[in-house]
N, C-alpha and C positions, 0 to 999 in steps of 0.2 A: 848101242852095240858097237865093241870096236872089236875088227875084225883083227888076223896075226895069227904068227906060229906060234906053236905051246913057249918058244923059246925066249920072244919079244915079248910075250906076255907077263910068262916070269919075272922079266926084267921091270915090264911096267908096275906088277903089283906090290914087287919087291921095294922098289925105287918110291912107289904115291901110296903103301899101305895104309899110314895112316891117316890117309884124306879118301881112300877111295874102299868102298865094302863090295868082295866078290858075292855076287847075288845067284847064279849060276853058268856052270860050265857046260857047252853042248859037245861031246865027243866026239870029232872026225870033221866038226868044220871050221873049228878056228875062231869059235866069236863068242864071247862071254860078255856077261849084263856085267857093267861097272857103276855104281851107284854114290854122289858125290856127297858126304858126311854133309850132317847138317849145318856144324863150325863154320867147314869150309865155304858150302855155298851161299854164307853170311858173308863170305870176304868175296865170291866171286861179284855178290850185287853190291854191295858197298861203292862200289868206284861208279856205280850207275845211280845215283839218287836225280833229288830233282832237280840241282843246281849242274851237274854235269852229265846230261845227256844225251850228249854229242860224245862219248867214251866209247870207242870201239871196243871190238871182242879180241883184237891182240892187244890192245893197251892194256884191256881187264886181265888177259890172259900174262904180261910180264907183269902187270901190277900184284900180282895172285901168287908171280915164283919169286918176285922179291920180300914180300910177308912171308910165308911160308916157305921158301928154297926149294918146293915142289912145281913141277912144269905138268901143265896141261896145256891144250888146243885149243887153237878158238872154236874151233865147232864146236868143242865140249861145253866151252864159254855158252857159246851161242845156242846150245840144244837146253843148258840150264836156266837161260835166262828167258827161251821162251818157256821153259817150262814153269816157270814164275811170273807168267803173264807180262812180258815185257817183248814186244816186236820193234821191229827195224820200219820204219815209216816215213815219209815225207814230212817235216815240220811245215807248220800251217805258216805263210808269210804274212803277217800284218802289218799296218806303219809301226812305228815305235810312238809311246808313251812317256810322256814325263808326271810326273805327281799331277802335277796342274792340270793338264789334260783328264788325268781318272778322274781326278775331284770333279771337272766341271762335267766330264760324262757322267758320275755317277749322280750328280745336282740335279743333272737335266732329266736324268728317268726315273728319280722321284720325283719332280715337280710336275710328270707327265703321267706319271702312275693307274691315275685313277681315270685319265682319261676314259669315254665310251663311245662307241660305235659311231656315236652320232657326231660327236666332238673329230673324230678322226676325220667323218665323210666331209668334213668343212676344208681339210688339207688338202692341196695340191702341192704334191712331189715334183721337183725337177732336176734333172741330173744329166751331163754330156760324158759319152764312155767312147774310147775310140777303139776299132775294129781292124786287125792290119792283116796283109799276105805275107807269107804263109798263117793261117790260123796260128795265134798260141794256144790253142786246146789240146790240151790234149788225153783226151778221155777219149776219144775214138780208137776203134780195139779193132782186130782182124784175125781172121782165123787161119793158124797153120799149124803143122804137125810139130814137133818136136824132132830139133836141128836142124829147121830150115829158117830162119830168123833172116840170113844173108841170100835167099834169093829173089829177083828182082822182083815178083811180083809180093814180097812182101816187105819190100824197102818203100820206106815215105821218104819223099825227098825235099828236103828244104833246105833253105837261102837260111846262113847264120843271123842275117838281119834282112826286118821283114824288106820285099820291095816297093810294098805302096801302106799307108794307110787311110784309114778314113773317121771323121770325129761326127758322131750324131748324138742327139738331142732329144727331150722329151718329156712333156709331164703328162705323168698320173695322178688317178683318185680314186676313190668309189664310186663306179657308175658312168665313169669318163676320162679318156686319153686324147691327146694330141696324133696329128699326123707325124710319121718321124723326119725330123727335120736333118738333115745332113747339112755340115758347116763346111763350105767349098770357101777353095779359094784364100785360105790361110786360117787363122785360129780363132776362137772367138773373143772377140774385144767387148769392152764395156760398150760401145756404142751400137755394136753389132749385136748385143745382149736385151739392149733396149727396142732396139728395131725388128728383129725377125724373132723374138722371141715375149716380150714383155708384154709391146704393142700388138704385138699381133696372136697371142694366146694367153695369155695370163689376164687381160684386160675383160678378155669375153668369159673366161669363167669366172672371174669377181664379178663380173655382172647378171653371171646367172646363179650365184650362189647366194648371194647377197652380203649383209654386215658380218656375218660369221665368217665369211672365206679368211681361209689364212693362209698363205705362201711358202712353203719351204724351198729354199735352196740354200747349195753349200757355198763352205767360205773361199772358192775359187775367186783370185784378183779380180777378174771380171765380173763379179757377181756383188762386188764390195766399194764400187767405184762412186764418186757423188755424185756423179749424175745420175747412176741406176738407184741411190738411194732418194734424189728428187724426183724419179720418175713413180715410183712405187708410192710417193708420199703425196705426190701429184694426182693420183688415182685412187688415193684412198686404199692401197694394197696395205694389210698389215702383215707382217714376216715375221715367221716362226724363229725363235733367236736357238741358232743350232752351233753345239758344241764341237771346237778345232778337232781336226783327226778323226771323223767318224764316218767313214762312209759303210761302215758294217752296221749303222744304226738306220739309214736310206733305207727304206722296201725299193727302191724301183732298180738296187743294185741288184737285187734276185730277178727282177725281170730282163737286165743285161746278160745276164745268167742264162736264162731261160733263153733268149736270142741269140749265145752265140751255139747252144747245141743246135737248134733246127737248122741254124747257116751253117753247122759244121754235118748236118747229117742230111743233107739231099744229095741225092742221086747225081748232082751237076755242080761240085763246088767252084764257087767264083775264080777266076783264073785271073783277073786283072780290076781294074778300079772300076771300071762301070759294070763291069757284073756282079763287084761286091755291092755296090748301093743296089743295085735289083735285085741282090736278093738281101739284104738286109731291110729295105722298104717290104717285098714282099712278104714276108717272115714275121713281121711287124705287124702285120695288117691281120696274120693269120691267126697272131697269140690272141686269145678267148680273154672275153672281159673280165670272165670268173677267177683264172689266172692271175690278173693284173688288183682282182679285189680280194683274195687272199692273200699277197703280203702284205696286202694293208692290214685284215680285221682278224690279223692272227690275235686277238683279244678278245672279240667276239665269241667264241666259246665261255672262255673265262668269266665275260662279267656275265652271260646270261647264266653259266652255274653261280656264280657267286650271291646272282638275286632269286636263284630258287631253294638253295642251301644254307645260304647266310653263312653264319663263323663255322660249321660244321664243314665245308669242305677243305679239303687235306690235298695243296698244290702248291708250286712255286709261286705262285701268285695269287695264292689265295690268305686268307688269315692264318692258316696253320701251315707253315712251309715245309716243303719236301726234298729233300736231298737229291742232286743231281746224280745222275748216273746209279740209280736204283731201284731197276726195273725188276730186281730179281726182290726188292721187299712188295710188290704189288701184288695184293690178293687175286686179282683181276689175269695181269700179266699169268700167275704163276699156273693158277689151277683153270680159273671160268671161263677165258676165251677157250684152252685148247679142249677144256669138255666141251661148249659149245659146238665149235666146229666140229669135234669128233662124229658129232650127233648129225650136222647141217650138210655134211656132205657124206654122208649116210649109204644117200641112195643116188649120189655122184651127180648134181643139178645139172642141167647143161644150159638153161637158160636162167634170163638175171629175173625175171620173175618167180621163178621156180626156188631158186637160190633167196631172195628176200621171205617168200612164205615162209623155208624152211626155218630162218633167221627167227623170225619173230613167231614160229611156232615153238624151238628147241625154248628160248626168251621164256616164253610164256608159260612153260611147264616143269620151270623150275623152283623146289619146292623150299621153303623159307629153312626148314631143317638143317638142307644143304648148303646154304647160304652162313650157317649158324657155323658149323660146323667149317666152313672155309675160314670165317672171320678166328674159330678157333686155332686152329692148325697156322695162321698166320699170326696171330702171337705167341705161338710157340719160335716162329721160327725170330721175330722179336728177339726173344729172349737167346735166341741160338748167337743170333749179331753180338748181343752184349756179352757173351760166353767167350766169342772168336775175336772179341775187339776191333770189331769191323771189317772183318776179310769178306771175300767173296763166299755168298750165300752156294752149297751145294744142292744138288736136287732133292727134295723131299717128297716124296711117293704119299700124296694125301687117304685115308682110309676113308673109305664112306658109306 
């Protein structure tokens, strides 16, 4: 909708005719529906692909009246381009990547692939992440009206650079964690590495796991030094050999994750150094062991469908692979859950007992027909993909 007198209008339609179709005019207010040709809004996303997507909506917006010598807005920009599924977001920060790096990460999780459950619980994760004041979190949110953003009770107030930090420590596994260990008193050294860490935690779960324990930790200087390599070979430790640059392939980075919301969401955030270790030790103590064994056994589903299905399951990691980000081809996703629930919360459960009967009652009186009949209407919609050349699946209204 762009709003204007009959007069400016004129002018606009007269001037972008042939890039823009009058769709209708409302009589006595001023704002007609302007609709941007199909040509044109090949050249408005043009300048956005995937090699350039740091392009703003005034860059696309003069890049658009230099091709064509017709001017539009970047709202205009910007109202087409989400309307073509393209938003304005935060880019994800990772380290960088050289060839050699992917090769030996992508070497390493096939040669780890077939790993199972059991082979994982032999692993002990260890990783040091430092915690500083002010929080860098920032995912904590607060509630205010619209255009109050600048009054004091809703201003956060922070130091451009933190004024304390603090560095802790800690291995995981299946079934078992360390106390969190805090590194006072400067950084950790190799010999530092060996003493309140090797010696003193690493030694007692190779001894309680037995010849299969295997050790991971990363390629930090200190963790690479010869004497931490004679102390591990001195104790029989054998070390998981882990690929440069990958701390996104660590489970215990999700448990940092995990620790710094509970420290970022109590009622009494830490205000100097000894309140941040209380409450990061406390915080620590509180995360649930279930927690800490599901980034490990996120495969744990996988291999036990893989052994009750065999080649017949259809997953990323299964024999027959599945295209990411295509929830909308899943029979399951598109029609079964939301009849199910339709049915489960029926009669509006209010306890979680009440709510599992309902579950495995709706489950259970579901008739093979239906089932048939979904598997059908989902290769229709197959064949819709191959029709649309892989665009985005619309809704399908199933008959049944």
């Amino acid at each position: 909708m762009l709003p204007g007198s009959s007069t400016s209008l004129t002018a606009l339609f007269h001037c972008c005719g042939s890039h823009l179709k009058l769709l209708e005019c409302v009589d006595g207010t001023g704002k007609v529906v302007l609709e941007v040709r199909d040509d044109c809004r090949r050249q408005i996303y043009r300048p956005i692909s995937k090699m350039n997507r740091r392009t703003t909506a005034q860059q696309v917006a003069n890049q658009f009246l230099t091709a064509s010598g017709k001017q539009i807005s970047r709202k205009t920009v910007a109202r087409r381009v989400r309307g073509g599924g393209l938003y304005a977001r935060r880019p994800v920060v990772c380290v960088p990547l050289t060839r050699q790096h992917r090769t030996a990460r992508l070497q390493w999780c096939l040669e780890h692939h077939n790993w199972t459950e059991q082979d994982w619980a032999c692993v002990l994760f260890l990783d040091e992440s430092r915690f500083s004041l002010p929080s860098d979190c920032r995912r904590q949110l607060i509630w205010r009206e619209s255009g109050t953003a600048y009054r004091p009770e809703n201003i956060q107030e922070k130091d451009r650079y933190p004024t304390c930090s603090i560095m802790v420590g800690a291995v995981i596994m299946i079934n078992g964690r360390t106390r969190l260990h805090v590194v006072a008193n400067g950084t950790m050294t190799g010999q530092r590495y060996i003493d309140e860490v090797l010696l003193l935690h690493v030694r007692l779960f190779r001894g309680a796991v037995g010849d299969k324990f295997v050790f991971m930790d990363d390629n930090a200087t200190c963790h690479r030094t010869l004497a931490v390599q004679d102390c591990l070979d001195s104790e029989g430790i054998q070390r998981l050999v882990w690929p440069a640059r990958s701390p996104d392939l660590n489970p215990i980075e999700n448990v940092w994750n995990a620790l710094e919301r509970q420290v970022d969401g109590r009622n009494y955030p830490p205000t100097n150094k000894n309140t941040l270790i209380r409450a990061l030790t406390e915080e620590w103590d509180k995360l649930p062991q279930q927690l800490l064994d599901n980034v490990v056994q996120t495969r744990a589903p996988i291999d036990l469908l893989k052994d009750t299905f065999g080649d017949r399951l259809i997953s990323r990691f299964g024999p027959v692979n599945w295209p990411p980000r295509s929830c909308d081809l899943t029979p399951l996703d598109d029609f079964l859950w939301g009849y199910v629930k339709s049915l489960v919360y029926a009669d509006k459960p209010q306890m979680l007992d009440h709510l599992e009967d309902n579950i495995r009652r709706v489950i259970a009186d579901i008739r093979p027909q239906m089932l048939e009949k979904v598997i059908e209407n989902w290769t229709s919609r197959l064949d819709y993909i191959r029709a649309i050349r892989d665009s985005h699946m619309p809704e399908i209204i199933f008959k049944m």
